[in-house]
N, C-alpha and C positions, 0 to 999 in steps of 0.2 A: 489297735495297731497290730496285726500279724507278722510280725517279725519273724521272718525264719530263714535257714541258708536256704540259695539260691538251687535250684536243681544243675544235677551236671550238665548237661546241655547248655544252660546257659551261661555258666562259663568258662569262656570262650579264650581270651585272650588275657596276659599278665596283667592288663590293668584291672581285668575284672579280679585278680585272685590278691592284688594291690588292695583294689576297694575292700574286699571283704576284710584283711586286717586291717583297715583304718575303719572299719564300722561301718560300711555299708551293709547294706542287707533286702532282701525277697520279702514280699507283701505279696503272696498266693492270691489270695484277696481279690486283688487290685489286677494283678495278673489275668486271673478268671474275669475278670468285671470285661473287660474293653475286648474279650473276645462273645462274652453273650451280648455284647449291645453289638455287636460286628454282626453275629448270627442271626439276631432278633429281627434287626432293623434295616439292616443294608443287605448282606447275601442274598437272601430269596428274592429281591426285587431292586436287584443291581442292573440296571440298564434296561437288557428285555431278559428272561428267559430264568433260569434259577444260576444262581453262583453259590458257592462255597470256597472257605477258605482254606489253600493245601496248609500242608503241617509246617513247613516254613514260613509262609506268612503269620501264623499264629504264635510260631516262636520269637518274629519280631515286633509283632503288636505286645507279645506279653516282656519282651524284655525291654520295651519300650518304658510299659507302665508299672511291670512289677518290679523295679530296681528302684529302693530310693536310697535316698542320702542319709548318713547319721541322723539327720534332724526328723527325716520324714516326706520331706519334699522331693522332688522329683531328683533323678541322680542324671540322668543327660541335660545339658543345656544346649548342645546341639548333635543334631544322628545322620549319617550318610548312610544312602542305599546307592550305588551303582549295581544297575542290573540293567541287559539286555532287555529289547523289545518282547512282548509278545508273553511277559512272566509274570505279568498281573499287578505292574505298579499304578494304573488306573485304580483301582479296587483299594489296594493298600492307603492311595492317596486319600481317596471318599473317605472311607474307615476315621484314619488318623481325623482328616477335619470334622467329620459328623460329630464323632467322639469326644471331641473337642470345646466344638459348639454347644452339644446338649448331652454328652456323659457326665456333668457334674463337676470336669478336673480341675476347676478354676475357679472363682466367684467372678459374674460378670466377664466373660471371656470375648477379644476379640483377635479372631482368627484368621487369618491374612493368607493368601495366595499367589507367591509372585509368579508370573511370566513374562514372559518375553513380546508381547504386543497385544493390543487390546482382543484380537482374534484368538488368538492361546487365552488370555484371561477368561474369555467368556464362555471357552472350551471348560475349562476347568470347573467351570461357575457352573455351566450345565449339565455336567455329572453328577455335582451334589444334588442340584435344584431336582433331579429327575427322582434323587432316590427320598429325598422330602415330598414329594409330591404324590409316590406312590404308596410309603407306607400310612394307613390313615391314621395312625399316633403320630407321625412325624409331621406330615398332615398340620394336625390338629393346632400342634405347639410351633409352628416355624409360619415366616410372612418373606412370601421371596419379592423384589424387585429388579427383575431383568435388568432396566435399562441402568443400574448401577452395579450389575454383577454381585447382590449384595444376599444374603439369608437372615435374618433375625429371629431368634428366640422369644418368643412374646411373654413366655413366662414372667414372673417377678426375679427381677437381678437375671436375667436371663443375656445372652448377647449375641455376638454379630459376627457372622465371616464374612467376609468380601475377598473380590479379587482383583489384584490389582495389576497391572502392567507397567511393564520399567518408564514406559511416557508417560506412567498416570501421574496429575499434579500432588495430589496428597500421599504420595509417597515417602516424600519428606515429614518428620514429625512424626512418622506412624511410632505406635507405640503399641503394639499386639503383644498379645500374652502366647500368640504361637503361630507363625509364620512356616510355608512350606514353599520351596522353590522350585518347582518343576522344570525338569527340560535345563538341567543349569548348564550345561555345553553348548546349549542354544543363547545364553542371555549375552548378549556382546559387549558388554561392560559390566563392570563388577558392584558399579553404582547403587542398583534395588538391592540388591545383595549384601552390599556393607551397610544401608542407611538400615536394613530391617535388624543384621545382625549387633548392631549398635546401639539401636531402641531399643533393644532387649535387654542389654548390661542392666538396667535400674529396675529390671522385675525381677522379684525372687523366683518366681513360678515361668521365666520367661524358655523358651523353648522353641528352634532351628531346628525342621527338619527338612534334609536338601535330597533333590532323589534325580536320578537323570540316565542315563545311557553314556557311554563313550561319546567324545567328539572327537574333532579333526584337529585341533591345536595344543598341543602342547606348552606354549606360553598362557594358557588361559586359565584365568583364576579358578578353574572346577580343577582342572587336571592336580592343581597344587592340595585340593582336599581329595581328591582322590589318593595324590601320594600321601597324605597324612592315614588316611585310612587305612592306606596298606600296611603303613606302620606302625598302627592301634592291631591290627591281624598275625601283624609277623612280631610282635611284642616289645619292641622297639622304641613304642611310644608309650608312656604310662599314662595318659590322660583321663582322671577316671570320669571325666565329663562328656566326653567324644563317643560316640557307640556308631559304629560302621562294619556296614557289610558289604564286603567287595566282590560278586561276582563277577568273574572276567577268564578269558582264558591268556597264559603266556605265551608270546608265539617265538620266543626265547627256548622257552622251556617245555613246552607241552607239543604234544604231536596233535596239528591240527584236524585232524579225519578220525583220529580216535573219537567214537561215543563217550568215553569218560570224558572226555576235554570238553564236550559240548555239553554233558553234564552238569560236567561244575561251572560252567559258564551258564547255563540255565536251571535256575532251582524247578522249575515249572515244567522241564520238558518230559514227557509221558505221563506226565496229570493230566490233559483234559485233550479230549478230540479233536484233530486237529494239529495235534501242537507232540505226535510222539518222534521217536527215534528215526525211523524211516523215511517221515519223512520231510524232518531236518536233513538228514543222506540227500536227500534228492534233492533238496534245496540247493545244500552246499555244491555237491556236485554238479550242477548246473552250473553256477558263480565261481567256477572255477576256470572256466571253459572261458571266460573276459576279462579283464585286469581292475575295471573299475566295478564290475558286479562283485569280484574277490575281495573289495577291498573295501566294499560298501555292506559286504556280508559279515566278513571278519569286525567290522567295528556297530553294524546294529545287530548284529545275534552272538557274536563272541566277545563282543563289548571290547575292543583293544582300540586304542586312541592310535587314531593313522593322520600324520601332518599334513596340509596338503602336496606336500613336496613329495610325495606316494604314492599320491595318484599318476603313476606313470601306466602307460598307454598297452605294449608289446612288451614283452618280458623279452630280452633277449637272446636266453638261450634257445627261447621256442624260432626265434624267425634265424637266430645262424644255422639252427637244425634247418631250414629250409634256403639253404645256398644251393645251387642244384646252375647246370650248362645244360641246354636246350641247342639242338644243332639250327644254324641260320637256317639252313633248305626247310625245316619245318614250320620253325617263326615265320618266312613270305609266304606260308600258304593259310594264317592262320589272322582273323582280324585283329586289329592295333589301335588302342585309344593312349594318345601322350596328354601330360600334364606339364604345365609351366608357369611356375614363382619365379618371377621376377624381382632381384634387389632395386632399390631405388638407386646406389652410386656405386660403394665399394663391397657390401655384402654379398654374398653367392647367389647367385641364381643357378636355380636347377630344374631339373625336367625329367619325367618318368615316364616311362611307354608299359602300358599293362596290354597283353596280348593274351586272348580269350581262348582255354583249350577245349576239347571235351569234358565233358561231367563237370560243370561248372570249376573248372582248376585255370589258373594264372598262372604266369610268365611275366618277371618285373624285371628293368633294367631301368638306369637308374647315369645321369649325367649331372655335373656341375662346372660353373664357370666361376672365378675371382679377380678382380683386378687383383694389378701388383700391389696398390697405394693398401687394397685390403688385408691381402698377406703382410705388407708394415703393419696395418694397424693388431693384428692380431696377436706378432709377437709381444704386446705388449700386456698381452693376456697370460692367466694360469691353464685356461684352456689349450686343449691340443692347438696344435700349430696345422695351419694349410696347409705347410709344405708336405708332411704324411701323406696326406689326403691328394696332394699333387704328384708325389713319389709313389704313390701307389697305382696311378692312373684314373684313378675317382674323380679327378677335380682338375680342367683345364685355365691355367692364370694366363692373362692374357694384358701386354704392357699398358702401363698409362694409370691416370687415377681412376677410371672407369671402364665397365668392364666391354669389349668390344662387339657391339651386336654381328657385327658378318661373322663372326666365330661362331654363337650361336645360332645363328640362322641357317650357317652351312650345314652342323650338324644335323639338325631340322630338316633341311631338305633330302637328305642325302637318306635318312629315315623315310621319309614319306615316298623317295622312289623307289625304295625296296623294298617296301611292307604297304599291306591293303589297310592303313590307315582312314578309319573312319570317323574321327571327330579328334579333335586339338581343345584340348581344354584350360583356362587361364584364370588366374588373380586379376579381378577388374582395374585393380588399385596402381600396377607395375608392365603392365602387358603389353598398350592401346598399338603401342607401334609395331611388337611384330604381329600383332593380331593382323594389322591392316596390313601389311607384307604376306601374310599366310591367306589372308581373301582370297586373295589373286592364283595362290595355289591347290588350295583343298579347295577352295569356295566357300563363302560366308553363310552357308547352312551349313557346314562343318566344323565352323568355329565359333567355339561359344566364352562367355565370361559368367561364371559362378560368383555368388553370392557368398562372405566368408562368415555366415550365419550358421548358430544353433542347429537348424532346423536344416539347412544344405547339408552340413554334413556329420549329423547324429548317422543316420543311416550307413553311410562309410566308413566312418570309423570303426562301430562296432561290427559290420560285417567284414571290414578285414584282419582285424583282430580274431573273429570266429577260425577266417580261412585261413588264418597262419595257425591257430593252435590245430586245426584238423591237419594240417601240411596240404593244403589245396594250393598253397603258393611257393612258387620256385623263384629265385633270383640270383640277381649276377653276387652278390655279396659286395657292392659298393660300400667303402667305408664310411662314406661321408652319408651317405641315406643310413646308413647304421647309428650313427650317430646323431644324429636330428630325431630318429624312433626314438633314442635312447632319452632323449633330453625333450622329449613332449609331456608335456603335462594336461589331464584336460579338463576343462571348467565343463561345469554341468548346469544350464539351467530350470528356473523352477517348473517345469515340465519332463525333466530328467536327459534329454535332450543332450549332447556331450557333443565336443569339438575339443579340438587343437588350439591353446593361448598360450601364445607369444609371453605374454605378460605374466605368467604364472611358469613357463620352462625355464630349464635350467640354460639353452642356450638354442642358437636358432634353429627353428622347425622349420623351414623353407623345404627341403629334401623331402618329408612327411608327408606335409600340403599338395608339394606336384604329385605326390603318388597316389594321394587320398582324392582328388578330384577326377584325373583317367578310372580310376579303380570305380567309382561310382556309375561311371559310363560301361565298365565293362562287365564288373557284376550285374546290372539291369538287364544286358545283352545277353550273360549267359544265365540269367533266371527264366528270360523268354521264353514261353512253348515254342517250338521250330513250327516254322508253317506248313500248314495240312498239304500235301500232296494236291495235283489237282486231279480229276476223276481221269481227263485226257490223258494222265498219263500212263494210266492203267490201259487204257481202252482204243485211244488213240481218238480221232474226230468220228462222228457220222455224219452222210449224209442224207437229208431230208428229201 
């Protein structure tokens, strides 16, 4: 037994300086041991190509194993790594479980790997299985079976990882001598999570190690070990069984564009090709430039927990910087696509006219309608009140418990005779009657009904988010359209694909919607190449 103090480096925080007067202590040893089986057997034929391991992963592999307890045995019963994408927790995971498996630290070891669905599990299961497979010692002594996600040690008293997924049935009962929870912002119940950390109580040798990225919830049972973590780092917590390492940057406290910040949010960055300073720069500043790429950067490369109630859409001091008056005489000479949400009784309905300039740049204005029964109902809210929005001239109320169509229809027409309006765009759901009123007007190849899907309008959304941050977009500053941007929230599906939900904002989007559907009609218009000249007109006819 190597008993010796711990090297400065590792430690870290008051519990480790705790530990060492109550008789904990460094095993060199033991420390060295599980970075030559890391070097031997895993780096050079980690996935494809060579790997090694930077100087911070080997300070957490060694403070992993070189720390033990008074008695001898291990001194964490459970360890947190939060650490951004892209900084090598792939590697550190293989590491940990191979080590596990067939480093020796157990008698009869059985190694467990929880995810999040049988697809993650047999992700996980196929990083190890790759690097048994390619080294021929590891080879030699391990028997894999795919279709259980499983590895086994053939040796004598030798034993078993498997991986497991929070649907898998033998979850319950499990009893692993050392369990790894990958992706734990991803597990949607804390279920795998409590049964494995609970089968563990009754082993002396038993050992939780949880590793994951930031999520998006803050009521979620990681974020609660993440706060403990922070509080094993800022000294606060004395646990001397707890060992966490929190990479993350403050966005409290730290200036996000500084390279230190993205430093210390990434132990890995300017270790390997690919992955330096520059061109994280480029990255970030890019994701700067859209609200949900900023906020999806900020939480997978600076690792910061964003609610969903964050994902908001327009920043808006970027689109008040783009209030801007545009004189009429110019707007009638310039093409016109309107947009209309319709409420179904007493909620607003609104409508947008986006008009195409040169250099692909816009002109937005921007109308709303309320019954009165609506304006009652809202007083009864913490939300602004209609009447602002009526008092401002943003939002026409009109008597009755519903809102009165020849109000808006006037408006409508009164648009369409004085602007080269080329298409009327609507919500299929709220529209049918003045669509079939506007037939007769535009003509029904001019008026269409859009689809309130993913895939309709990912595309608009994010391109008018672009052209409000470049200031391509002028508007009347209606308050009430100010307000619905303000209060869009937008769901992303698993295609990355983003829209405007009702169901996830803070209050009604209707004003967004009108604007986001014209806008779609009028960006395509002004991406178009202009059509080629014809030669006549250079030339003029000949005759033959």
């Amino acid at each position: 037994m190597n008993r010796t103090t711990p090297p400065a480096w590792a430690v870290r925080t008051e519990a480790d300086r705790k530990a060492i007067a109550a008789g904990y202590y460094w095993d060199q040893d033991l420390a060295d041991r599980v970075i030559a089986f890391a070097e031997l057997y895993l780096c050079p034929k980690f996935i494809t190509g060579e790997f090694r391991l930077f100087e911070w992963q080997k300070r957490t592999l060694m403070s992993l194993y070189g720390w033990r307890s008074p008695d001898g045995s291990r001194r964490w019963r459970k360890a947190l790594l939060h650490v951004p994408k892209k900084n090598g927790k792939t590697l550190l995971t293989a590491v940990v479980a191979a080590y596990e498996l067939l480093g020796g630290v157990v008698r009869s070891p059985w190694v467990v790997s929880a995810s999040t669905t049988k697809q993650n599990a047999k992700q996980v299961y196929e990083h190890l299985a790759e690097c048994c497979e390619k080294h021929p010692k590891l080879k030699k002594v391990t028997k894999l079976t795919e279709s259980k996600n499983r590895i086994q040690d053939r040796r004598p008293k030798g034993g078993v990882y498997e991986s497991l997924s929070s649907d898998a049935p033998n979850a319950e009962g499990a009893n692993a001598s050392m369990a790894i929870v990958d992706e734990a912002h991803a597990h949607q119940s804390a279920k795998l999570y409590q049964t494995l950390e609970y089968a563990m109580i009754g082993r002396a040798d038993g050992f939780l190690f949880v590793i994951s990225t930031a999520g998006d919830d803050v009521t979620h049972w990681y974020y609660s070990l993440v706060e403990r973590g922070r509080a094993i780092v800022a000294g606060t917590d004395t646990d001397p069984t707890l060992y966490a390492e929190v990479y993350e940057a403050d966005p409290e406290k730290d200036d996000l564009d500084d390279p230190a910040t993205w430093r210390k949010a990434n132990p890995s960055l300017d270790l390997y090709d690919g992955y330096t300073t520059e061109k994280f720069r480029l990255d970030w500043e890019s994701a700067k430039k859209k609200t949900i790429d900023r906020l999806n950067f900020e939480r997978y490369r600076l690792n910061i927990f964003r609610k969903a109630s964050e994902n908001t859409w327009i920043e808006l001091s970027r689109w008040d910087a783009c209030k801007g008056v545009l004189p009429e005489a110019e707007l009638r000479t310039l093409p016109c696509y309107l947009g209309f949400d319709a409420s179904q009784r007493i909620d607003p309905t609104s409508l947008s006219a986006v008009w195409v300039r040169p250099n692909r740049r816009f002109y937005v204005r921007s109308w709303a309608w309320v019954a009165e029964a609506g304006v009652r109902d809202r007083e009864r809210t913490n939300l602004p009140r209609y009447q602002q929005y009526i008092a401002d001239g943003a939002m026409v109320m009109t008597p009755g418990e519903v809102i009165d169509k020849t109000a808006v229809l006037k408006t409508i027409d009164a648009i369409i005779a004085a602007h080269q309006v080329r298409a009327f765009i609507m919500d299929p759901n709220g529209a049918w009657v003045i669509g079939q009123d506007l037939d007769g007007v535009l003509g029904a190849d001019k008026v269409f009904r859009q689809p309130q899907t993913h895939r309709w309008f990912n595309g608009p959304t994010r391109e008018l988010e672009t052209a409000v941050t470049e200031r391509r977009v002028t508007h009347d500053g209606n308050g009430w359209l100010r307000w619905c941007l303000n209060s869009v929230r937008l769901d992303e599906d698993r295609y990355q694909n983003v829209r405007p939900l009702k169901a996830r904002s803070v209050d009604h989007i209707d004003g967004a919607v009108a604007l986001l559907m014209p806008f779609a009609l009028a960006d395509a218009a002004a991406a178009a190449p202009p059509p080629k000249p014809s030669v006549y007109e250079a030339r003029g006819f000949r005759t033959l």
